[in-house]
C-alpha atoms as one frame of an Amber mdcrd trajectory, in Angstrom:
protein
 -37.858  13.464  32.789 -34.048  13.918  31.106 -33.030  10.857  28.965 -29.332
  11.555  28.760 -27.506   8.723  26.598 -24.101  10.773  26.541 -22.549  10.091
  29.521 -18.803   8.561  28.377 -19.155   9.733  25.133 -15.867  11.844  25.200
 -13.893   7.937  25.004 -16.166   6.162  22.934 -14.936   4.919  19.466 -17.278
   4.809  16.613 -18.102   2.910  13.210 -19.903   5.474  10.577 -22.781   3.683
   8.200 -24.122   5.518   5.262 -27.157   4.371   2.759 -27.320   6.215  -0.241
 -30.933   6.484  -1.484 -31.852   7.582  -4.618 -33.984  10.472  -2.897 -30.767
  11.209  -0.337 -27.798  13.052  -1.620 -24.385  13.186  -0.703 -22.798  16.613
  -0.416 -19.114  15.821  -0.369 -16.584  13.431  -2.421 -16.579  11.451   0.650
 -20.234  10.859   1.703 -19.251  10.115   5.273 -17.102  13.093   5.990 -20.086
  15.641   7.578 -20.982  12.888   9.862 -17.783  11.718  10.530 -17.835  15.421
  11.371 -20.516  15.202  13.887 -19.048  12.253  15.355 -16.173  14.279  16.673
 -18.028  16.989  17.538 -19.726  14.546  19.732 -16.832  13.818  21.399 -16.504
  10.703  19.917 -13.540   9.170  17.535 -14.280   7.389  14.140 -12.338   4.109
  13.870 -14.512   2.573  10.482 -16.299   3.545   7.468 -19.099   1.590   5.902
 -20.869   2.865   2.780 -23.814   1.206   0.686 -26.026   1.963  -2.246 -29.172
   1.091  -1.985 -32.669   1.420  -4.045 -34.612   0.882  -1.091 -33.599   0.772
   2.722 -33.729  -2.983   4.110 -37.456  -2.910   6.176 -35.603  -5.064   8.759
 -32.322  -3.282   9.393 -31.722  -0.840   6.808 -28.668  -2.154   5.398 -29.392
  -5.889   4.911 -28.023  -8.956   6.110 -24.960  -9.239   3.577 -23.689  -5.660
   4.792 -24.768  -6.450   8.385 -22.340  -9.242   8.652 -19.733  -6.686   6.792
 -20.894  -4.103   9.919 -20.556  -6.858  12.922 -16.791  -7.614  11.357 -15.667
  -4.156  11.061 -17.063  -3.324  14.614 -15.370  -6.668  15.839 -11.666  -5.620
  14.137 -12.155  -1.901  15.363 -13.734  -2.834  19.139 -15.778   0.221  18.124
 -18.292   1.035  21.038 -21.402   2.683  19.045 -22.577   2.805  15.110 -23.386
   5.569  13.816 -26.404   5.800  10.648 -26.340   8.656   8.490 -29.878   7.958
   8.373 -32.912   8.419  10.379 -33.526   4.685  11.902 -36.984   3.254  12.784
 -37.187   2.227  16.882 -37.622  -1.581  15.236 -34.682  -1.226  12.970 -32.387
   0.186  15.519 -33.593  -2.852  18.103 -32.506  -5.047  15.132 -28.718  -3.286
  14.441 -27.578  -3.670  17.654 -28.787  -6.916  18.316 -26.985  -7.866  15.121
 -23.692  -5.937  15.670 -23.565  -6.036  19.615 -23.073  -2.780  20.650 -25.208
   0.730  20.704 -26.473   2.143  17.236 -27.426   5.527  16.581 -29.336   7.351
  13.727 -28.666  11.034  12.133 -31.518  12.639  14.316 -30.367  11.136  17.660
 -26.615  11.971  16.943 -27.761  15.607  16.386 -29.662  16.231  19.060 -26.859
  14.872  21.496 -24.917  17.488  20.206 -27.149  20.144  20.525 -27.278  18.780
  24.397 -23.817  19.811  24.754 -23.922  22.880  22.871 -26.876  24.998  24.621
 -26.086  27.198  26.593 -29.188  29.934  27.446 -31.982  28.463  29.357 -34.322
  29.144  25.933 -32.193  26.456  23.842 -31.646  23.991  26.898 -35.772  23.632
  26.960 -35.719  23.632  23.136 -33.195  20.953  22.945 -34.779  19.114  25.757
 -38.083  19.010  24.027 -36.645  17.481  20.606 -34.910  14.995  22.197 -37.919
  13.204  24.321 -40.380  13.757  21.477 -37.725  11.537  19.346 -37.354   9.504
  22.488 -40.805   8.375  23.326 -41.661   6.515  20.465 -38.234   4.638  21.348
 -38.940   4.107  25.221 -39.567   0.267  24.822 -35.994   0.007  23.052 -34.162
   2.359  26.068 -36.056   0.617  28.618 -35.663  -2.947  29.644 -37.231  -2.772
  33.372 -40.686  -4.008  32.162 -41.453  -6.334  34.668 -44.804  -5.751  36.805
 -44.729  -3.012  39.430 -45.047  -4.632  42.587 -48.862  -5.502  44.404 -49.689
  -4.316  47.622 -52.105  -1.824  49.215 -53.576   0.551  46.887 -51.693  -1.409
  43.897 -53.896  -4.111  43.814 -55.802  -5.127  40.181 -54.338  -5.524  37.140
 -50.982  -3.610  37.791 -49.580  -0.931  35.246 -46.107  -1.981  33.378 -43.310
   0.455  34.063 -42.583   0.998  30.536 -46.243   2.837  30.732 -45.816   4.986
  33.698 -42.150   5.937  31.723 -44.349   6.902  28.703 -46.461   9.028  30.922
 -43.800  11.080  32.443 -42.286  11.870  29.050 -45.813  12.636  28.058 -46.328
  15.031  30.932 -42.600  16.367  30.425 -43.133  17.436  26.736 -46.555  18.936
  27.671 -44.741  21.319  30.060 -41.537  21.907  27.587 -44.162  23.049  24.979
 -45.885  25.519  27.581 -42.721  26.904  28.590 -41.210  27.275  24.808 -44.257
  28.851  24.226 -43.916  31.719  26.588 -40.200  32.332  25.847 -41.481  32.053
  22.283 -43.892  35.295  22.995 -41.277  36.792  24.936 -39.236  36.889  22.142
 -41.554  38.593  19.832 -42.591  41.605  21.750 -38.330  41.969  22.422 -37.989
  41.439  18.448 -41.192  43.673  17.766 -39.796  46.809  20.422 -36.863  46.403
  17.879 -39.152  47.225  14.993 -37.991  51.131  14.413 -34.457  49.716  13.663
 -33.512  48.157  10.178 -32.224  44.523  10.883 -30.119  41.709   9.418 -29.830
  38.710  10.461 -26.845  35.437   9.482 -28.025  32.463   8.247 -26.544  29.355
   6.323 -25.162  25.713   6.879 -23.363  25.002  10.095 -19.467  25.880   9.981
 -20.439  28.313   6.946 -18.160  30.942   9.161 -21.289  33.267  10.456 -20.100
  34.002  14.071 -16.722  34.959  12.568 -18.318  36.982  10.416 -20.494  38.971
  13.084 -17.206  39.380  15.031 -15.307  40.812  11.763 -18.334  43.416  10.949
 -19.289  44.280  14.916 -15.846  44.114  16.472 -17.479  41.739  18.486 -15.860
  38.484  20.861 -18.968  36.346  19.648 -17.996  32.734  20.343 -16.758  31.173
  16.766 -14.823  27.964  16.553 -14.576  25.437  13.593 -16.989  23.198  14.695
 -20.094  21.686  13.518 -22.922  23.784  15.790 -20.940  25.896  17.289 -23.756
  28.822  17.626 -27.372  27.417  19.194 -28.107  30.713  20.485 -28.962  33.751
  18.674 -26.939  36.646  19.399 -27.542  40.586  18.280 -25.046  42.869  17.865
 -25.380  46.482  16.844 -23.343  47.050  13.126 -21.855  50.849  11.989 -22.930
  50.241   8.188 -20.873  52.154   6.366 -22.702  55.666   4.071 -25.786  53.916
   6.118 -25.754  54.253   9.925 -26.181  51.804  12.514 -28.483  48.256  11.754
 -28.465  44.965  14.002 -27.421  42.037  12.769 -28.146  38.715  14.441 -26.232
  35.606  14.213 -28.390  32.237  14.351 -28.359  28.329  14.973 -25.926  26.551
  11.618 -28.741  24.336   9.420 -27.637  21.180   8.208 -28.925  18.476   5.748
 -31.927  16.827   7.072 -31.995  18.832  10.193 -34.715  16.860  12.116 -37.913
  18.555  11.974 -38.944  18.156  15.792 -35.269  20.821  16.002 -36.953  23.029
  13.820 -39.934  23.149  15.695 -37.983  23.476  18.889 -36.223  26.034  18.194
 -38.638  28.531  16.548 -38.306  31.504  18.931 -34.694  31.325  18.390 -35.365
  31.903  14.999 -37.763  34.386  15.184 -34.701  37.069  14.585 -34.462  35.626
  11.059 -38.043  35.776  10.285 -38.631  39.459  11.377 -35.050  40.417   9.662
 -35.344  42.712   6.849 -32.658  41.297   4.851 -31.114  37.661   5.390 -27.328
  37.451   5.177 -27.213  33.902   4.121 -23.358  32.601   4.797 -21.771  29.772
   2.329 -18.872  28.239   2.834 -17.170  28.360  -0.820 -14.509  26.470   0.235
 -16.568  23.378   0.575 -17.121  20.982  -2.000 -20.406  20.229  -1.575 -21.169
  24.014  -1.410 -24.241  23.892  -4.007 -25.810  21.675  -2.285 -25.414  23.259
   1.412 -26.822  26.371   0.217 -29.542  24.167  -1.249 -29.972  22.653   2.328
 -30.354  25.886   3.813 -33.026  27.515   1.599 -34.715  23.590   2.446 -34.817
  24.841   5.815 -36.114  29.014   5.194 -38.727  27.162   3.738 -40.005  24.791
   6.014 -39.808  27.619   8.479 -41.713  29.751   5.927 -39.077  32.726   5.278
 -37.923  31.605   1.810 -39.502  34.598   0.133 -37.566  37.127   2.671 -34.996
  39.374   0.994 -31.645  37.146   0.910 -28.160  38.034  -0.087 -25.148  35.109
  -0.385 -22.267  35.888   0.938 -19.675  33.278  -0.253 -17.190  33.128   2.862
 -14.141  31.695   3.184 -13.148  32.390  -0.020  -9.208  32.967   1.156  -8.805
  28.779   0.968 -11.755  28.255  -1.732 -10.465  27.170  -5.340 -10.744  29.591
  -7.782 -12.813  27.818 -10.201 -15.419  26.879  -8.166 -15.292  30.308  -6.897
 -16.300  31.072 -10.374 -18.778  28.491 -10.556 -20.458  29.571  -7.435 -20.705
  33.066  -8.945 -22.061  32.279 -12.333 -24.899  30.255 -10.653 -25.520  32.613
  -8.325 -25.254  36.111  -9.784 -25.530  38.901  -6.857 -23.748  37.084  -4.469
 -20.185  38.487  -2.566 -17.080  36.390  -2.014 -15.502  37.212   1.370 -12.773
  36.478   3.961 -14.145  36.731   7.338 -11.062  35.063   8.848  -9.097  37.904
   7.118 -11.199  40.660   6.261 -11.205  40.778   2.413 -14.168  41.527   0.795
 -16.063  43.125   3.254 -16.122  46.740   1.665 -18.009  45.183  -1.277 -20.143
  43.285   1.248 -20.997  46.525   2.835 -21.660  47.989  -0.075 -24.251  44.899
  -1.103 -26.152  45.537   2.359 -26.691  48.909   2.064 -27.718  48.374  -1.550
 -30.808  45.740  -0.598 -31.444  47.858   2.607 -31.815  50.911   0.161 -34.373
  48.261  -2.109 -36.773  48.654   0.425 -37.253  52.656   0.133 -39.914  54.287
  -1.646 -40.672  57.863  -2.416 -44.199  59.069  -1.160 -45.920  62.144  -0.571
 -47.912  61.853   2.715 -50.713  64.389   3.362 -51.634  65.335   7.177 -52.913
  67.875   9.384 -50.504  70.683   9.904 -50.486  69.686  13.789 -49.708  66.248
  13.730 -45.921  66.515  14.957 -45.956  63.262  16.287 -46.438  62.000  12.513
 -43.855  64.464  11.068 -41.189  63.300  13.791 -41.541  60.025  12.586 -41.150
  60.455   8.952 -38.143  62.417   9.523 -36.874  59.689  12.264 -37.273  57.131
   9.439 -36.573  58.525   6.550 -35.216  61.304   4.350 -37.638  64.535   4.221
 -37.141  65.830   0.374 -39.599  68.995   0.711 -42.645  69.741   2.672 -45.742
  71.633   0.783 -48.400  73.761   3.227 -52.156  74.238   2.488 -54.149  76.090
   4.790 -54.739  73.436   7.614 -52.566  70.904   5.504 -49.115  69.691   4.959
 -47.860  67.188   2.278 -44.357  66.195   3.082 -42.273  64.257  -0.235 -40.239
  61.767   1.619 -38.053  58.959   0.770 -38.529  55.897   3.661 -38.522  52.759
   4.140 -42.177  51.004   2.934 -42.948  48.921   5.904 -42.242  52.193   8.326
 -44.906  53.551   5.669 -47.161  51.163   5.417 -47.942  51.231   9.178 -49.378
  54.816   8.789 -53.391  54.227   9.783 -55.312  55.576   6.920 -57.554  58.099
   9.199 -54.205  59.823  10.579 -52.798  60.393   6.575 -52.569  59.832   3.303
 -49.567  58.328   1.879 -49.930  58.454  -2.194 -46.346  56.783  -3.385 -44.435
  58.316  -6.537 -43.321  56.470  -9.310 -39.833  55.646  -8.643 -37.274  55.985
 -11.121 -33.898  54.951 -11.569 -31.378  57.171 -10.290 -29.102  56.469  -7.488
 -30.310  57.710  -4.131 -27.595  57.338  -1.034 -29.899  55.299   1.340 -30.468
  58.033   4.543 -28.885  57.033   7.858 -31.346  55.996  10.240 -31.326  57.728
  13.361 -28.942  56.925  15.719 -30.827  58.038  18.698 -32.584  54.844  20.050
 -29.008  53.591  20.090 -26.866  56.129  21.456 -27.705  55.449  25.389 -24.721
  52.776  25.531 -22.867  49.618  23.779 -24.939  47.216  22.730 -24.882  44.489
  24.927 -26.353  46.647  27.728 -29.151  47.526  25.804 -32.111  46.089  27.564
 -33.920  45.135  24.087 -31.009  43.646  22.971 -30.171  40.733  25.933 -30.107
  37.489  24.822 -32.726  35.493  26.494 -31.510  33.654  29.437
């Protein structure tokens, strides 16, 4: 069972509301800006602002009923046709609003997920989408539902009769019971695809919505990856294969925008579209410098790497846009963040450096090891010279030790009984991180590489 609230949406005006809480930070001059943002992405036009502070939200209707008078009036001189909360609203609360202000309210959560309705495109993000939206929606039935009356008596409905509201609550039940089944074979789909990727280094984009990543994956892959500014542009993960420069080829993933308080049932949702990030050996995580509530976007997003338990992973910030970013908080960015790389994927500048960055982490991953086998195991020596950089090979009389420099988790997933890998203290010299080999990729472009399909 679809609950679709949308349709019309593309003529509706709307009022914005925003609480500030003490635990609920702004990220721009103008608090309501990002959702006014969302609004339009919605398809919707904002016609009225309304902005509170607050110690504690109003148990009754968030706002009180000074500012709820305030709300009707502005709604009244704007003949807006929904209100929009930059908070999440309790069902009660919600029932409340819009018997107070007369027309249709909305919370953060619910405005979110309609626009990830409109945005997915591969079957995977449809049922992910799907699934968020009638797990927020269930709890809300009663409010969405006003046919309550008895079902009707007769033969075989005779007794104490069921209320329709119930049998509703079933079928959503039953619904997200199947959505979960079904996520959770696309989810097991996707890792065997990412784990047959596994002999290949990978990167994948993360960072806030709008941050420029798809523009960015277009710019490094010569790519037509579809980028627009617009909040979510990108629900679908996309792989593209990249010619790193003194490296060799690597594949680099784009992924879903995060935003502030991105609702946790999303998260869940949409964990095997994820899954690229949280096999990726390095995480390209895209700021947009140009914002002013940068610091605390790129805050947001390591919120999120957290919750889905990649925080720890290897992570370089790129600070994009920096063409229309001020200078000075350009500098500001890069004082608090030391290691990261200002960019220009709308124009190209800064991507050498970038480059340069990657292949630098990539090459962080390498150690030097000499691994002792049996003079017959070719399958083992192909392998270390497939992954890595064969510095000299030493024979015994049944025995080989071969002093390589390779990547530690292609390493690490030599079984003990097959050879002996004893690792040598590194030291600090410059080594030029060896190619990887291009084999596995050579068969054709990308996109017809079986492994590489997005998942439809």
């Amino acid at each position: 069972m679809e609950i679709d609230r949308k349709q019309g949406v593309a003529s509706e005006t709307a009022v914005v509301v925003g609480v500030h809480l003490p635990e609920h930070p702004t990220l721009a001059e103008e608090p309501l800006d990002e959702l006014a943002g969302l609004v339009e992405s919605a398809g919707a036009e904002v016609v009225g602002r309304l902005y509170q502070r607050r110690e504690t939200p109003d148990m009754t209707t968030y706002i009180g009923k000074g500012k709820l008078g305030e709300l009707k009036q502005l709604v009244e001189a704007s003949e807006a046709d929904i209100v929009v909360f930059d908070n999440d609203l309790s069902p009660a609360q919600i029932r409340n609003l819009e018997e107070g202000v007369g027309v249709k309210v909305l919370d953060r959560t619910e405005l979110i997920l309609d626009i990830f309705s409109t945005r997915a495109q591969t079957h995977e993000a449809r049922l992910a989408v799907e699934l968020a939206q009638l797990e927020y929606s269930l709890p809300r039935l009663k409010r969405m539902w006003t046919h309550l009356s008895r079902l009707k008596m007769g033969v075989g409905m005779r007794g104490p009769g069921e209320k329709q509201l119930e049998t509703d609550r079933r079928l959503v039940e039953k619904r997200i019971s199947d959505l979960k089944r079904e996520l959770d074979k696309v989810l097991h789909r996707k890792e065997r695809e990412v784990a047959a990727r596994s002999d290949r280094m990978t990167v994948s984009l993360v960072g806030y919505t709008n941050a420029g990543k798809s523009t960015l994956l277009n710019r490094l892959t010569a790519s037509d990856v579809y980028a627009k500014d617009q909040l979510f542009a990108t629900l679908d993960t996309r792989t593209r294969r990249w010619q790193l420069p003194d490296w060799g080829p690597v594949l680099i993933s784009d992924t879903v925008g995060f935003i502030r308080d991105l609702p946790h049932r999303l998260i869940a949702s949409f964990k095997a579209t994820l899954e690229e990030a949280r096999q990726a050996d390095l995480l390209l995580h895209v700021a947009d410098a140009s914002s002013t509530a940068a610091i605390d976007q790129i805050r947001a997003v390591y919120d999120v790497l957290a919750e889905i338990g990649i925080e720890q992973k290897d992570t370089l910030l790129i600070l994009n846009k920096a063409d229309t970013a001020d200078d000075a908080q350009l500098t500001v960015l890069e004082r608090r963040y030391p290691g990261s790389v200002r960019v220009s994927a709308r124009t190209g500048a800064g991507l050498d450096r970038l480059c340069l960055a990657v292949s630098d982490a990539l090459s962080a991953g390498f150690i030097e090891a000499d691994v002792e086998t049996s003079i017959g195991n070719g399958r083992l020596l192909a392998y270390l010279a497939k992954h890595g950089e064969i510095l000299s090979r030493t024979f015994t009389e049944d025995r080989v030790v071969v002093h390589c420099r390779a990547p530690q988790k292609y390493l690490g997933r030599i079984a003990p009984e097959e050879a002996e890998v004893r690792p040598r203290v590194r030291d600090h010299g410059h080594h030029p991180a060896p190619a990887p080999s291009p084999a596995p990729l050579s068969e054709g472009p990308i996109d017809r590489d079986p492994s590489l399909e997005d998942v439809a």
